[in-house]
N, C-alpha and C positions, 0 to 999 in steps of 0.2 A: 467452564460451565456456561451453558447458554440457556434462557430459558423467554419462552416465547408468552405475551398476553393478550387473548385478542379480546376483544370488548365490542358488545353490541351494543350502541346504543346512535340515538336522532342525534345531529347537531345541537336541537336545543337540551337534551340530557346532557354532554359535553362540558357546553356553554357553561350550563347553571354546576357543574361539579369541579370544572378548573376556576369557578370564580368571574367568566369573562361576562361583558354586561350584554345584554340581550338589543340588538343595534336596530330590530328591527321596524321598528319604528319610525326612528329615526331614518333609516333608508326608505321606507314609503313614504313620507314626506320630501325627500330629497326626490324623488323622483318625480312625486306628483307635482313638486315647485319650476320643476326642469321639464316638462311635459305642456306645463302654464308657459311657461316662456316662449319656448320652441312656439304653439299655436299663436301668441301675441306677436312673434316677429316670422312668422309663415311669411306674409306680404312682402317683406325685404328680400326672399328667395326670389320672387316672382323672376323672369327673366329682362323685362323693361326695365323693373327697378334694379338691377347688378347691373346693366346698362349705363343707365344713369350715375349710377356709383362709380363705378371704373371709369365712365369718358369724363366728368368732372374733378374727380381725382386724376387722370392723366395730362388733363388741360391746368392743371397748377401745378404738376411736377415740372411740366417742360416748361411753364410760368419760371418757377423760381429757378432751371437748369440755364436757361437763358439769360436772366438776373445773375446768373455766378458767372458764368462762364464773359458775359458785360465787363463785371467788375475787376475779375483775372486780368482782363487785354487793358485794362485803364493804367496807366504810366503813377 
């Protein structure tokens, strides 16, 4: 026997008939808090400052590659 049920109804009719809790809220705050961040750290994108980021982190990796590779060759 098979028997088929379709059911019309919104997500939020769904939601509130299986019991599940209504998240929406919640996710527009998460977004607007992620939206605030994104705009506060915009200037870190710029392309001088990734510049700047990259060549000062590359000049202390090869910093401390040199420092090992030093102390490797020391007896």
């Amino acid at each position: 026997m098979k028997v088929n049920v379709e059911v019309e109804c919104t997500p939020e009719e769904a939601r509130a008939f299986l019991g599940l809790p209504d998240v929406a809220p919640l996710n527009d705050h998460l977004v607007a808090e992620m939206k605030r961040r994104m705009d506060e750290n915009m200037s870190a994108m710029q392309p001088d400052e990734l510049m700047k980021t990259w060549t000062s982190f590359g000049m202390q990796a090869q910093d401390q590659f040199r420092k090992l590779m030093e102390a490797a060759v020391k007896p």
